[in-house]
mmCIF file as Biopython writes it, N, C-alpha, C and O atoms, coordinates in Angstrom:
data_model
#
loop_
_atom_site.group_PDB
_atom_site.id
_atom_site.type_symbol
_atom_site.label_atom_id
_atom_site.label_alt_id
_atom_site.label_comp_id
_atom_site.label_asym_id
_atom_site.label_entity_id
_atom_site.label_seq_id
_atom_site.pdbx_PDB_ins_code
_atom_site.Cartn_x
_atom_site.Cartn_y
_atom_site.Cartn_z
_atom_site.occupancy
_atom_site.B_iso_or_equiv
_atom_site.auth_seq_id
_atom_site.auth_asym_id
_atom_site.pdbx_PDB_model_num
ATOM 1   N N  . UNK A ? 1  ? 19.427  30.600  0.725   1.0 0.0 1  A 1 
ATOM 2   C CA . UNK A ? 1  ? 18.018  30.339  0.837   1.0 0.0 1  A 1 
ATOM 3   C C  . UNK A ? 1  ? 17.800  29.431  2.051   1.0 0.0 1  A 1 
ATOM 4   O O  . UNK A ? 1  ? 18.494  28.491  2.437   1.0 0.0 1  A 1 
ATOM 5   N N  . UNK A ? 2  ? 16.683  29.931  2.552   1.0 0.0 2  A 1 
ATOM 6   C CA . UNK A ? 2  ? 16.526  29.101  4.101   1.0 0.0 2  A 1 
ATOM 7   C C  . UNK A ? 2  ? 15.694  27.477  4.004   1.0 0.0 2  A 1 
ATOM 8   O O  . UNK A ? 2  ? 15.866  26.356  4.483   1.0 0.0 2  A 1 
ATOM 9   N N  . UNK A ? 3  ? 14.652  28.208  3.013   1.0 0.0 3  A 1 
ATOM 10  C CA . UNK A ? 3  ? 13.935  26.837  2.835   1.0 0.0 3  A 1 
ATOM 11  C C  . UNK A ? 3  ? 13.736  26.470  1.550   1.0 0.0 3  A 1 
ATOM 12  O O  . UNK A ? 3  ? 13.125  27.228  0.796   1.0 0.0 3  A 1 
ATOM 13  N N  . UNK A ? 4  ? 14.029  25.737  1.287   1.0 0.0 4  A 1 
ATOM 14  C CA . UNK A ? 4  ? 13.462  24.679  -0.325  1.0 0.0 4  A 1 
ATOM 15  C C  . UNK A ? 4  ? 12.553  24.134  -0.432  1.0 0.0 4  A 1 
ATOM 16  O O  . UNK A ? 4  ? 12.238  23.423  0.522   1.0 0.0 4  A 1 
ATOM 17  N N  . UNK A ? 5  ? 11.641  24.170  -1.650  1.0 0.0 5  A 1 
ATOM 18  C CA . UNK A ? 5  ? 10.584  23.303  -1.863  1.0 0.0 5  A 1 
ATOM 19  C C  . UNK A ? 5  ? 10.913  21.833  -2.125  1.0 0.0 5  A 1 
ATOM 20  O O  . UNK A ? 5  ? 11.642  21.282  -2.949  1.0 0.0 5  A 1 
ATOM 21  N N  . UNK A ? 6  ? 10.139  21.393  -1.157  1.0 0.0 6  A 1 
ATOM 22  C CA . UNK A ? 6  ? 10.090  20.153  -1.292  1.0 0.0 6  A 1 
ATOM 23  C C  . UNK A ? 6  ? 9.018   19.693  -2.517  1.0 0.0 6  A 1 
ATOM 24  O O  . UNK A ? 6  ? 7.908   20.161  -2.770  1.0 0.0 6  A 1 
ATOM 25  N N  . UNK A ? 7  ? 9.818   18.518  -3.232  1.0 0.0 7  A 1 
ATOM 26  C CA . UNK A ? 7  ? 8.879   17.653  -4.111  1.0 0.0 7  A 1 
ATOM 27  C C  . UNK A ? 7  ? 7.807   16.733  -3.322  1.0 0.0 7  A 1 
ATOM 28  O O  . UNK A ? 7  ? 7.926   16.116  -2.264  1.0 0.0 7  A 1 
ATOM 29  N N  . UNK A ? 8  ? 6.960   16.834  -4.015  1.0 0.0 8  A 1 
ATOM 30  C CA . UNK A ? 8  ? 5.751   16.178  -3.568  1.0 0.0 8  A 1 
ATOM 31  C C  . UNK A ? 8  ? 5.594   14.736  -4.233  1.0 0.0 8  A 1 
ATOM 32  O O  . UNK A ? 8  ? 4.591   14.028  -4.142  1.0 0.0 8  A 1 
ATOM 33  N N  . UNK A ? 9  ? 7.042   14.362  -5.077  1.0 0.0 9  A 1 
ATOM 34  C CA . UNK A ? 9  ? 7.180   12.961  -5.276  1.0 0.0 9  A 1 
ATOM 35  C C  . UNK A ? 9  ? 7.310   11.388  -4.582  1.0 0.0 9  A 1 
ATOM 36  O O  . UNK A ? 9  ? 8.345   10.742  -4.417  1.0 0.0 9  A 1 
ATOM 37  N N  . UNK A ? 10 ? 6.365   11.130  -4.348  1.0 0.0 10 A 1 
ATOM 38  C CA . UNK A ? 10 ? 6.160   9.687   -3.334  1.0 0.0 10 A 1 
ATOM 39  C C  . UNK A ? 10 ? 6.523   8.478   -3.882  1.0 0.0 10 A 1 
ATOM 40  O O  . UNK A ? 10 ? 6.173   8.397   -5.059  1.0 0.0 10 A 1 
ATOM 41  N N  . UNK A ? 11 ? 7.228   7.291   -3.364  1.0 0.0 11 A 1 
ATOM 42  C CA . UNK A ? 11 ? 7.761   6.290   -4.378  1.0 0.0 11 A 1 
ATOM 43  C C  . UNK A ? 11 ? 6.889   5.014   -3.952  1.0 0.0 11 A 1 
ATOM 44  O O  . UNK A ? 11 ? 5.928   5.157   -3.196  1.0 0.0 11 A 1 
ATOM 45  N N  . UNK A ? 12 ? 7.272   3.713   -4.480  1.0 0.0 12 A 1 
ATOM 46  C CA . UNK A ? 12 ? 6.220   2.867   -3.987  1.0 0.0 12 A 1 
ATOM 47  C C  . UNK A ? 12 ? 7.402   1.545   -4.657  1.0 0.0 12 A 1 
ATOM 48  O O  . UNK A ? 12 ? 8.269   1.901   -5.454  1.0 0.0 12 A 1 
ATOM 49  N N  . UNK A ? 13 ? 7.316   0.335   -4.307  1.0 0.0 13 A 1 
ATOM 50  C CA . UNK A ? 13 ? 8.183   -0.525  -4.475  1.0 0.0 13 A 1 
ATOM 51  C C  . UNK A ? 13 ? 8.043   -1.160  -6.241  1.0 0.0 13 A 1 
ATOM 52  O O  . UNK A ? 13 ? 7.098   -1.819  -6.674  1.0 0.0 13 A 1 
ATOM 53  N N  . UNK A ? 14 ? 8.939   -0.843  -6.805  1.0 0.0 14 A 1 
ATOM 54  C CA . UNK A ? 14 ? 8.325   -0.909  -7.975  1.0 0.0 14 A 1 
ATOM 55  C C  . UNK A ? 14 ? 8.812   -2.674  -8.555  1.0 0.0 14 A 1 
ATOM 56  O O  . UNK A ? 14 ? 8.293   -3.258  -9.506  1.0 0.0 14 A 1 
ATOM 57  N N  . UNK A ? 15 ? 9.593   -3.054  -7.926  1.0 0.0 15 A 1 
ATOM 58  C CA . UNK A ? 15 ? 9.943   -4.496  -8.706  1.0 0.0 15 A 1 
ATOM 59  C C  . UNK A ? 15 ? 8.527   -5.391  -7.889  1.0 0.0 15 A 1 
ATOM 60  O O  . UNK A ? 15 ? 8.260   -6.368  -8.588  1.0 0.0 15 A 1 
ATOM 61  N N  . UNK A ? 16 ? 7.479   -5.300  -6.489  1.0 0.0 16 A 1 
ATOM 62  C CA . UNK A ? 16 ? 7.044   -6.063  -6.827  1.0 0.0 16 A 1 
ATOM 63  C C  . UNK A ? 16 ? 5.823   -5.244  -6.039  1.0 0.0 16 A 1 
ATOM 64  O O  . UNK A ? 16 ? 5.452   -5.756  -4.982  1.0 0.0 16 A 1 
ATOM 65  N N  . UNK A ? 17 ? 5.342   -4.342  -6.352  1.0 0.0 17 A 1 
ATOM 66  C CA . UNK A ? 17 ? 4.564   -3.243  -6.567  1.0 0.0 17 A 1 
ATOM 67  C C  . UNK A ? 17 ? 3.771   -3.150  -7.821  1.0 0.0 17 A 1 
ATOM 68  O O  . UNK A ? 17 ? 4.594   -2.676  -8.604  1.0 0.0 17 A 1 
ATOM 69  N N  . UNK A ? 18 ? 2.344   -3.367  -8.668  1.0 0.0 18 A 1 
ATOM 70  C CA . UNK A ? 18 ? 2.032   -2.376  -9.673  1.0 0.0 18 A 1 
ATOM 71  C C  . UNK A ? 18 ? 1.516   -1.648  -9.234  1.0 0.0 18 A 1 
ATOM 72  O O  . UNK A ? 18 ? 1.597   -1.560  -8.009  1.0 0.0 18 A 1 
ATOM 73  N N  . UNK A ? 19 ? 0.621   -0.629  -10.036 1.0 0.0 19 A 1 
ATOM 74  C CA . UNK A ? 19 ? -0.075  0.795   -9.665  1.0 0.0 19 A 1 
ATOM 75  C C  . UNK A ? 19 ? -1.329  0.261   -10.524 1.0 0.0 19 A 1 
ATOM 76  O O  . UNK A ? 19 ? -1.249  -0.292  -11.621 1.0 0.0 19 A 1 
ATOM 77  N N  . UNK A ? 20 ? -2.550  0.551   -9.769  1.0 0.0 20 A 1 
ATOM 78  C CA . UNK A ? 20 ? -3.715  -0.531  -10.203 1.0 0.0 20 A 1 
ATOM 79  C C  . UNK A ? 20 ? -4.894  0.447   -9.996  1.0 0.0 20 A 1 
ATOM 80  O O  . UNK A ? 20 ? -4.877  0.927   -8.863  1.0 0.0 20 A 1 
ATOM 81  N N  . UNK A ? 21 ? -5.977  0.904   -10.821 1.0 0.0 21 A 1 
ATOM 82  C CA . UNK A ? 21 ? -7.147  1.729   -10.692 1.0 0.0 21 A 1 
ATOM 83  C C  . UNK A ? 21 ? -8.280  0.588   -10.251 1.0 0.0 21 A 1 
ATOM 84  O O  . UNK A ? 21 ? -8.709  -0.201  -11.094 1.0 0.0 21 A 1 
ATOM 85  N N  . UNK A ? 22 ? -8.710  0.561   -8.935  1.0 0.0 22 A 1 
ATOM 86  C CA . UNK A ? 22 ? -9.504  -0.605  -8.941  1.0 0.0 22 A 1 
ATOM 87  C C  . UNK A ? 22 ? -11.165 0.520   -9.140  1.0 0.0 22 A 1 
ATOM 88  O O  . UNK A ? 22 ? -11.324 1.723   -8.938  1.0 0.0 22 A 1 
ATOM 89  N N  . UNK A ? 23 ? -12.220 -0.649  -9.648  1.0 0.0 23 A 1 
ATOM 90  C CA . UNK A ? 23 ? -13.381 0.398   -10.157 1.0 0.0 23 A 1 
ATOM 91  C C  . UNK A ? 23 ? -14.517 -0.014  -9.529  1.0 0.0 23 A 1 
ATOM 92  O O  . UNK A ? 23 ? -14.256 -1.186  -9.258  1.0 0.0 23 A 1 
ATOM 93  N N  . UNK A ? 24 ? -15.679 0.229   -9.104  1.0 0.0 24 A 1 
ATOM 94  C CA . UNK A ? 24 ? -16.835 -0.705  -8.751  1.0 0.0 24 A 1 
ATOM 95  C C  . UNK A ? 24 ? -17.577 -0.626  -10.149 1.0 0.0 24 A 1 
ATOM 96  O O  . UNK A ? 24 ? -17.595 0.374   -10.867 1.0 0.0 24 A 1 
ATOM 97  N N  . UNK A ? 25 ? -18.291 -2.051  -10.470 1.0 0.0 25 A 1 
ATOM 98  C CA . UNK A ? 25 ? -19.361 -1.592  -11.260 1.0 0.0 25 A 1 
ATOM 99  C C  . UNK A ? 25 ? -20.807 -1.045  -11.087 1.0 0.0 25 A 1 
ATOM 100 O O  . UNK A ? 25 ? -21.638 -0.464  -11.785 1.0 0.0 25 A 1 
ATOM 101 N N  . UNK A ? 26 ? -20.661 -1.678  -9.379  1.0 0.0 26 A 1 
ATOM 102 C CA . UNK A ? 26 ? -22.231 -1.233  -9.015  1.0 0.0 26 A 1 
ATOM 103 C C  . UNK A ? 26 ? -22.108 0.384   -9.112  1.0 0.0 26 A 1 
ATOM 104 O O  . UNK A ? 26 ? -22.883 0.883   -9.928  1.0 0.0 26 A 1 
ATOM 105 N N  . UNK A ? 27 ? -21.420 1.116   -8.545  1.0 0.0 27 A 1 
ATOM 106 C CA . UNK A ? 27 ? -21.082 2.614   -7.724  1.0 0.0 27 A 1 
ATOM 107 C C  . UNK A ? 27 ? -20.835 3.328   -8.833  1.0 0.0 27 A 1 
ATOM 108 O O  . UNK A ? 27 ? -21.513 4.197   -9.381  1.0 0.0 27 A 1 
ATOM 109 N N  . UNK A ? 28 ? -19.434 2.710   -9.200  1.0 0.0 28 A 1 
ATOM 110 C CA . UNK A ? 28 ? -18.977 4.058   -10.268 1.0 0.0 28 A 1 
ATOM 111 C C  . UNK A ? 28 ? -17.398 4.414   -9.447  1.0 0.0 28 A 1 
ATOM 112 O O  . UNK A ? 28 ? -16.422 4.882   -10.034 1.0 0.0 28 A 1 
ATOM 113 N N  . UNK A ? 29 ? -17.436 4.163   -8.396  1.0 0.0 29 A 1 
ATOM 114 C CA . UNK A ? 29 ? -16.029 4.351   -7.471  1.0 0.0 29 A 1 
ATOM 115 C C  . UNK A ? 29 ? -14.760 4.033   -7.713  1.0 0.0 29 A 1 
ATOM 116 O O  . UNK A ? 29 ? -14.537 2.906   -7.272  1.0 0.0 29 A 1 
ATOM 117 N N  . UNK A ? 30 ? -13.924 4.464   -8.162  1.0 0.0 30 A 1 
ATOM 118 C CA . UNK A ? 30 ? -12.238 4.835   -8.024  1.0 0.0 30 A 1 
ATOM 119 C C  . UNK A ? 30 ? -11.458 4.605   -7.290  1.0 0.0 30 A 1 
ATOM 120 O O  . UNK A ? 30 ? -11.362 5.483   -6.432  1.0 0.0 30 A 1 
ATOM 121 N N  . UNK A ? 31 ? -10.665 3.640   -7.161  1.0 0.0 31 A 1 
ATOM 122 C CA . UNK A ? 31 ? -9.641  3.612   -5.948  1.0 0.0 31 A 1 
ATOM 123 C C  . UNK A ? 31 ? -8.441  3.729   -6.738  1.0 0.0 31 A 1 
ATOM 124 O O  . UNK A ? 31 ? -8.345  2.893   -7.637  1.0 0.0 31 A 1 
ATOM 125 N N  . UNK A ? 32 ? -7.215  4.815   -6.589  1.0 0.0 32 A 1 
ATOM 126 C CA . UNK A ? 32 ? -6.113  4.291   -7.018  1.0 0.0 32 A 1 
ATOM 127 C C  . UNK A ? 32 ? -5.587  3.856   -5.950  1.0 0.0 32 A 1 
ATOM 128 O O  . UNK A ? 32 ? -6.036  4.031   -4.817  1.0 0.0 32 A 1 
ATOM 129 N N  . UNK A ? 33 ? -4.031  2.915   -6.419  1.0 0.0 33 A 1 
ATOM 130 C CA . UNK A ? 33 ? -3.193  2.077   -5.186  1.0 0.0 33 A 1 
ATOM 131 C C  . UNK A ? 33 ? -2.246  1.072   -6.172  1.0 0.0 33 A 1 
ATOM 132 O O  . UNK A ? 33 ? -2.039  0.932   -7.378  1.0 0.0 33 A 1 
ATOM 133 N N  . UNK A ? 34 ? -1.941  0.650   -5.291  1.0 0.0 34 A 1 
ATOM 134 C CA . UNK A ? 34 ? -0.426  -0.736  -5.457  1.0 0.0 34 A 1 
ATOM 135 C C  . UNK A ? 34 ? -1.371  -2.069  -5.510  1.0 0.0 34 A 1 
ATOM 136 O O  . UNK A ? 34 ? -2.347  -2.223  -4.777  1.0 0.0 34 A 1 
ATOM 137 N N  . UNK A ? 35 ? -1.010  -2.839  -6.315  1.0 0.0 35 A 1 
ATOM 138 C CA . UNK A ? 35 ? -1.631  -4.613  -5.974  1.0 0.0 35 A 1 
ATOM 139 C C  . UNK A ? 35 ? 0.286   -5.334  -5.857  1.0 0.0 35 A 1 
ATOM 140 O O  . UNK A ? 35 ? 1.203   -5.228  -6.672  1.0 0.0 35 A 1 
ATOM 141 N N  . UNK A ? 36 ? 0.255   -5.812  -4.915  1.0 0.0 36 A 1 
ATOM 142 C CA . UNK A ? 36 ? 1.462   -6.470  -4.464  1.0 0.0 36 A 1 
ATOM 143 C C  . UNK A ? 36 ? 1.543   -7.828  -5.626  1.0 0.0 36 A 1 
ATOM 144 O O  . UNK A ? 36 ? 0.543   -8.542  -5.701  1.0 0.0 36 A 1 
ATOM 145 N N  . UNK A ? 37 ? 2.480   -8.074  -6.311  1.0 0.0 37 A 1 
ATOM 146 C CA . UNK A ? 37 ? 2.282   -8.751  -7.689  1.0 0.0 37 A 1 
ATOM 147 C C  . UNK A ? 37 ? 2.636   -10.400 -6.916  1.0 0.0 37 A 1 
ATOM 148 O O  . UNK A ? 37 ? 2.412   -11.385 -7.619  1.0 0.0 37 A 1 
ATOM 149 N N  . UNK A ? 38 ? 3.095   -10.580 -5.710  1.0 0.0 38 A 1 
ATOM 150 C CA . UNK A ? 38 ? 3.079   -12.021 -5.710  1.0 0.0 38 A 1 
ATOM 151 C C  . UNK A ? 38 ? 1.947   -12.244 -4.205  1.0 0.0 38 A 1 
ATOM 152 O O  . UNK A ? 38 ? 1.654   -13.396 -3.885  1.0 0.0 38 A 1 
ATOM 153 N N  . UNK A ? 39 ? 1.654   -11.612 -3.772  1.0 0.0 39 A 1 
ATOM 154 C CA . UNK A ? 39 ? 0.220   -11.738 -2.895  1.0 0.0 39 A 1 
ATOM 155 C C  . UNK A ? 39 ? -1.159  -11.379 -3.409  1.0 0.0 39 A 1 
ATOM 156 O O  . UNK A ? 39 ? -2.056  -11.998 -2.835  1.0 0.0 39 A 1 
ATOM 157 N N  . UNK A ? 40 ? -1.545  -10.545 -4.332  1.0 0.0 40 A 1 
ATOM 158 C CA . UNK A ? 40 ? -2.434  -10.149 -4.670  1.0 0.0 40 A 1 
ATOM 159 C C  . UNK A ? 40 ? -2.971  -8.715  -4.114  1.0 0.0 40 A 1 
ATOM 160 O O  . UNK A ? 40 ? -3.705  -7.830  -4.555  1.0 0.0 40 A 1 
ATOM 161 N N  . UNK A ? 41 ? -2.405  -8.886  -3.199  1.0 0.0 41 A 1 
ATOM 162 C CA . UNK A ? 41 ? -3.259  -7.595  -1.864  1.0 0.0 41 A 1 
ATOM 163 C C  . UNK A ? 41 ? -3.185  -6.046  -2.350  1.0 0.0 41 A 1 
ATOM 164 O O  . UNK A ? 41 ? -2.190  -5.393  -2.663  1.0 0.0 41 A 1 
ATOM 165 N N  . UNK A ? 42 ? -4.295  -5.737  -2.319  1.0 0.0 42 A 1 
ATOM 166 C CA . UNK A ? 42 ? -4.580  -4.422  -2.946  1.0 0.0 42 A 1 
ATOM 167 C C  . UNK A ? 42 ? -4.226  -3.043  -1.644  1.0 0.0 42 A 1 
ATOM 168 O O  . UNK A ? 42 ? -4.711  -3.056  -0.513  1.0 0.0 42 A 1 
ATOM 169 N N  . UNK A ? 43 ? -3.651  -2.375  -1.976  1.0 0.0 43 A 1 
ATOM 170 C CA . UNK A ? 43 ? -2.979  -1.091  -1.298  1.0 0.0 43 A 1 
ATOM 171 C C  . UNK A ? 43 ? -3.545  0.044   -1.312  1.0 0.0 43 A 1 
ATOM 172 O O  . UNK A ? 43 ? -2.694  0.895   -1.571  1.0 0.0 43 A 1 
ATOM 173 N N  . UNK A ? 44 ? -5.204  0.779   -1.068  1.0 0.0 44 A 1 
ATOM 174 C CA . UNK A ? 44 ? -5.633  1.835   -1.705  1.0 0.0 44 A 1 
ATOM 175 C C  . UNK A ? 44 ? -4.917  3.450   -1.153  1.0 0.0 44 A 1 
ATOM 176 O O  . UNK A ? 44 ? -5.026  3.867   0.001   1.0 0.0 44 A 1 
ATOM 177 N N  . UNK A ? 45 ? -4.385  3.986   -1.979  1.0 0.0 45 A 1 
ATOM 178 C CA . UNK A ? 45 ? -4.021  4.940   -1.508  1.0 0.0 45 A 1 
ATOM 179 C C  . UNK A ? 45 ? -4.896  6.545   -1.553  1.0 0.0 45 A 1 
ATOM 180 O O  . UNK A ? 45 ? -4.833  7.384   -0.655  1.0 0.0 45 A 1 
ATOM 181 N N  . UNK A ? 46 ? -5.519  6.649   -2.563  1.0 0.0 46 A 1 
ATOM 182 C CA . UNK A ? 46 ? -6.922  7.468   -2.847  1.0 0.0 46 A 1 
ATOM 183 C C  . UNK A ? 46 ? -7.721  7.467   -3.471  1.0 0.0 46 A 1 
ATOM 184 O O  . UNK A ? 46 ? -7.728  6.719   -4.449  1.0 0.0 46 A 1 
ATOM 185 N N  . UNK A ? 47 ? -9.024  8.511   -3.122  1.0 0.0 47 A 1 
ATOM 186 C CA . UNK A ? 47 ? -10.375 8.535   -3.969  1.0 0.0 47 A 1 
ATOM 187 C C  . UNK A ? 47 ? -10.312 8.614   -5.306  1.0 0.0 47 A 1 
ATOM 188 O O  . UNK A ? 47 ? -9.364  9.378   -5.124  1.0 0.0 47 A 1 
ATOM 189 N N  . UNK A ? 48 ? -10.373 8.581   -6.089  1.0 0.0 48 A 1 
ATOM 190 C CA . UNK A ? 48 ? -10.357 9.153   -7.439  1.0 0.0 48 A 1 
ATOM 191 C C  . UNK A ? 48 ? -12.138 9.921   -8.075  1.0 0.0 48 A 1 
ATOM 192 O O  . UNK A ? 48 ? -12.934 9.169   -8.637  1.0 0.0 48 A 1 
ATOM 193 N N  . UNK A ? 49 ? -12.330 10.775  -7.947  1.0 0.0 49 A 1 
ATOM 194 C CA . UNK A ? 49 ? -13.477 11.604  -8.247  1.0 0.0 49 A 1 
ATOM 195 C C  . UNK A ? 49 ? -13.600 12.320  -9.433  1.0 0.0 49 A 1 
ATOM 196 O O  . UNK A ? 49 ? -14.675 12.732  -9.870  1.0 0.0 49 A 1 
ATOM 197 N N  . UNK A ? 50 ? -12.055 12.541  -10.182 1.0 0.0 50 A 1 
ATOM 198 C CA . UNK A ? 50 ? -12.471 13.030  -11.471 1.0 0.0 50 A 1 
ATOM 199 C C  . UNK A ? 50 ? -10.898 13.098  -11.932 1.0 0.0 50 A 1 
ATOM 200 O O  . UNK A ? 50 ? -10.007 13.275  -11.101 1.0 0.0 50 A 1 
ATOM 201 N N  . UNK A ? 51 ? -10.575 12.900  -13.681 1.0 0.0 51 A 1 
ATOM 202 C CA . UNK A ? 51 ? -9.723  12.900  -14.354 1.0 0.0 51 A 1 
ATOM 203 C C  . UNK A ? 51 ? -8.335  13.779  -13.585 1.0 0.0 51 A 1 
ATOM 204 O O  . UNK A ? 51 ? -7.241  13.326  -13.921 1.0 0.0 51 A 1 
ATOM 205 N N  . UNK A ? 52 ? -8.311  14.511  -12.982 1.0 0.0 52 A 1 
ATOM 206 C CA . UNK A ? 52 ? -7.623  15.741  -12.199 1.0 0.0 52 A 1 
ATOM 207 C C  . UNK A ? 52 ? -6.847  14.969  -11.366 1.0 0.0 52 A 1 
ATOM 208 O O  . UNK A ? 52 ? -5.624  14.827  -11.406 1.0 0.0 52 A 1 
ATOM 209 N N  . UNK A ? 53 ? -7.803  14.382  -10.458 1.0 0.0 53 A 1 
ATOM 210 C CA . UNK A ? 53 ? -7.572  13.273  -8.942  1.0 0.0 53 A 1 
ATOM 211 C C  . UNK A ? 53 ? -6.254  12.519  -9.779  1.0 0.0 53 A 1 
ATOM 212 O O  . UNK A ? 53 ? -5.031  12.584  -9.653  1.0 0.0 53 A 1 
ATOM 213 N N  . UNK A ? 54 ? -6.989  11.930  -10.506 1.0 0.0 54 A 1 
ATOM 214 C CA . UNK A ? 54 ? -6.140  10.553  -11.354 1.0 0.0 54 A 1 
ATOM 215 C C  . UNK A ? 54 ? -4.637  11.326  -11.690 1.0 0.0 54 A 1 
ATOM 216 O O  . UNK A ? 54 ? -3.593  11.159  -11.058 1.0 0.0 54 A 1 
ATOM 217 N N  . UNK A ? 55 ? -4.842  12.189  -12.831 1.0 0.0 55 A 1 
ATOM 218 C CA . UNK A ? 55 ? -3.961  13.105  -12.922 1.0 0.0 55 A 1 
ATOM 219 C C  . UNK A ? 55 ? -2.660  13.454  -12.024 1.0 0.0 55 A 1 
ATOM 220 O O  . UNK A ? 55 ? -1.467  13.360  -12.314 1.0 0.0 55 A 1 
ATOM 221 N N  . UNK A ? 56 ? -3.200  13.825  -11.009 1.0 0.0 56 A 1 
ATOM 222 C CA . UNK A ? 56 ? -2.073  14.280  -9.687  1.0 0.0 56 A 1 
ATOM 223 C C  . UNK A ? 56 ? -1.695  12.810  -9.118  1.0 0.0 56 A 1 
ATOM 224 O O  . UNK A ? 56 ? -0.591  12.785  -8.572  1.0 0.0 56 A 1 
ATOM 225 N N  . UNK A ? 57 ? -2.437  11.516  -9.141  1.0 0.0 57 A 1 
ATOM 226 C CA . UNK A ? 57 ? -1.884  10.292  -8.795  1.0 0.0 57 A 1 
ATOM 227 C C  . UNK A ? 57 ? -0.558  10.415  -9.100  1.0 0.0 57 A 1 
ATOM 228 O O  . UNK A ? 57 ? 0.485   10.762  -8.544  1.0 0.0 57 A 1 
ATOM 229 N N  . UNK A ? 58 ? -1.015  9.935   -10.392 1.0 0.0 58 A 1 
ATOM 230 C CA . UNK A ? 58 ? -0.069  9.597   -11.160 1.0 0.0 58 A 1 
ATOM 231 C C  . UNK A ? 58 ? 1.493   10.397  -11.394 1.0 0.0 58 A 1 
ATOM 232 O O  . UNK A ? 58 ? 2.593   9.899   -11.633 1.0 0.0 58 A 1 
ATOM 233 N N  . UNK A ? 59 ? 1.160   11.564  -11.250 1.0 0.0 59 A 1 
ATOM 234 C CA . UNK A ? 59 ? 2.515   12.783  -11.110 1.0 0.0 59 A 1 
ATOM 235 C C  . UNK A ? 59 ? 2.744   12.675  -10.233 1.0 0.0 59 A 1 
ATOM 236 O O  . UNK A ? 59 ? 3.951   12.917  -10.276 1.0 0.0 59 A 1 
ATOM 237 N N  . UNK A ? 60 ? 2.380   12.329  -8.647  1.0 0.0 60 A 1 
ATOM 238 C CA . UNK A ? 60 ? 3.409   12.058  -7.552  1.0 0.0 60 A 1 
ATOM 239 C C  . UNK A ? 60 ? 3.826   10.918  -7.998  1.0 0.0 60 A 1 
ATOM 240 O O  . UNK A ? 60 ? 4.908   11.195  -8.516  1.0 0.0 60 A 1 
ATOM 241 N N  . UNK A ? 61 ? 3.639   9.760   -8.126  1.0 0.0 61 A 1 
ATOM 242 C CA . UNK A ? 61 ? 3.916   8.173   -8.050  1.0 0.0 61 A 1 
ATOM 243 C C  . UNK A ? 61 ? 4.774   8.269   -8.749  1.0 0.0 61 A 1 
ATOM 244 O O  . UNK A ? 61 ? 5.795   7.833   -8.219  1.0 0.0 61 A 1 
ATOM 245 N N  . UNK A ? 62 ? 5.005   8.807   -10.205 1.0 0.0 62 A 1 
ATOM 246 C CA . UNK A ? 62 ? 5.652   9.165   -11.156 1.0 0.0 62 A 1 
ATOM 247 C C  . UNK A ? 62 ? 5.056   7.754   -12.058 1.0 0.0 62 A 1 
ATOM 248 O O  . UNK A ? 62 ? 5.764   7.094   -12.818 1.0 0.0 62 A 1 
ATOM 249 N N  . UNK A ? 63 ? 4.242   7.604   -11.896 1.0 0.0 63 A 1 
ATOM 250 C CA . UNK A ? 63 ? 3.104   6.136   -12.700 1.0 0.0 63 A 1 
ATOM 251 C C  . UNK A ? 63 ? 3.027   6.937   -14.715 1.0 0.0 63 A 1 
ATOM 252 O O  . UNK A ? 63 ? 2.558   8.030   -15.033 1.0 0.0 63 A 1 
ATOM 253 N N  . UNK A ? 64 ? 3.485   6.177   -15.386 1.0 0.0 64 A 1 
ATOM 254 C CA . UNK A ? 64 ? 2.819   6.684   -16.650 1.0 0.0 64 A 1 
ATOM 255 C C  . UNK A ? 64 ? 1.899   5.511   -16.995 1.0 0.0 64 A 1 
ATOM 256 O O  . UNK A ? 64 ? 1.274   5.712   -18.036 1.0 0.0 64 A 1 
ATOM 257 N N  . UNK A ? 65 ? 1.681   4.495   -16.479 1.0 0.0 65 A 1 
ATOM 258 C CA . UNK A ? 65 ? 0.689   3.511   -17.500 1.0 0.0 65 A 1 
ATOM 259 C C  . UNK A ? 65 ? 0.052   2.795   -15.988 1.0 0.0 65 A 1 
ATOM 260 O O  . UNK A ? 65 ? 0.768   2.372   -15.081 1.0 0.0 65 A 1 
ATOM 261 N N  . UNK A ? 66 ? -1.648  2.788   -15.993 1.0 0.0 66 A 1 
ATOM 262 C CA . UNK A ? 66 ? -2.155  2.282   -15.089 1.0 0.0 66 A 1 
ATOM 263 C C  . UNK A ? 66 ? -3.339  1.361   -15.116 1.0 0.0 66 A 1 
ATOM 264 O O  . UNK A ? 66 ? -4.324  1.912   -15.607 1.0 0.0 66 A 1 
ATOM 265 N N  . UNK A ? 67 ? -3.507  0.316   -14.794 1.0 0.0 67 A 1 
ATOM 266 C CA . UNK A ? 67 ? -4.292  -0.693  -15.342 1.0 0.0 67 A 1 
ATOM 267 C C  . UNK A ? 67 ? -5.441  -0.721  -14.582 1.0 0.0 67 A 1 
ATOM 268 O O  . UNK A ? 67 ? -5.325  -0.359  -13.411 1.0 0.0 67 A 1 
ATOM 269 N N  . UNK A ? 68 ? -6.795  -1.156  -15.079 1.0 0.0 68 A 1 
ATOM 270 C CA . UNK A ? 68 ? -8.371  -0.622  -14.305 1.0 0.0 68 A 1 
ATOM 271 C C  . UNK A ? 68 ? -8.538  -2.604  -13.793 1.0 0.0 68 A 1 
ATOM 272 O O  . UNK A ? 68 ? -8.180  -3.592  -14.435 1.0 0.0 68 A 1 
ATOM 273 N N  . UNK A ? 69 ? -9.125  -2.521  -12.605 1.0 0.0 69 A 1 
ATOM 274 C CA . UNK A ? 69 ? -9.540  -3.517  -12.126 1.0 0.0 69 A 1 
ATOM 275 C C  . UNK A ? 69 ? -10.880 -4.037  -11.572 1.0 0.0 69 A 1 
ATOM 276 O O  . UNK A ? 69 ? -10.930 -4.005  -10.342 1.0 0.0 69 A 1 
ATOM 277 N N  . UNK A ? 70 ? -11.908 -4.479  -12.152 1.0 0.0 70 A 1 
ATOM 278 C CA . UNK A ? 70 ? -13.336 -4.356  -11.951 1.0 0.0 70 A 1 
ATOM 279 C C  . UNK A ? 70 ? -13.590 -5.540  -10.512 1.0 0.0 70 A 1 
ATOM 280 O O  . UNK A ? 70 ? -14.716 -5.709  -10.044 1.0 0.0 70 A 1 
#
């Protein structure tokens, strides 16, 4: 076989890395991303627009538990 599928699995630093849903309350807006656990600094990596979005986050990152941040 010439070519292989590549996984579409992306990694992210996980000892001082979490995986963080930040939310607006005014908007309604979605950010998933990383919050760096000894700086604070938020990492957005995408939109989130509907359960699906979130969905496919989370299956690349390989994320099973993700915490909302207002």
């Amino acid at each position: 076989m010439l070519f292989k599928n590549k996984k579409n699995s992306k990694t992210y630093d996980k000892e001082n890395q979490i995986p963080v849903l930040r939310c607006s309350i005014c908007t309604g807006e979605q950010v998933a991303g990383f919050k760096d656990k000894t700086t604070g600094k938020f990492n957005d990596v995408t939109l989130i627009r509907t359960d699906a979005d979130l969905k496919q986050f989370m299956k690349e990152y390989g994320v099973e538990k993700i915490t909302k941040e207002y």
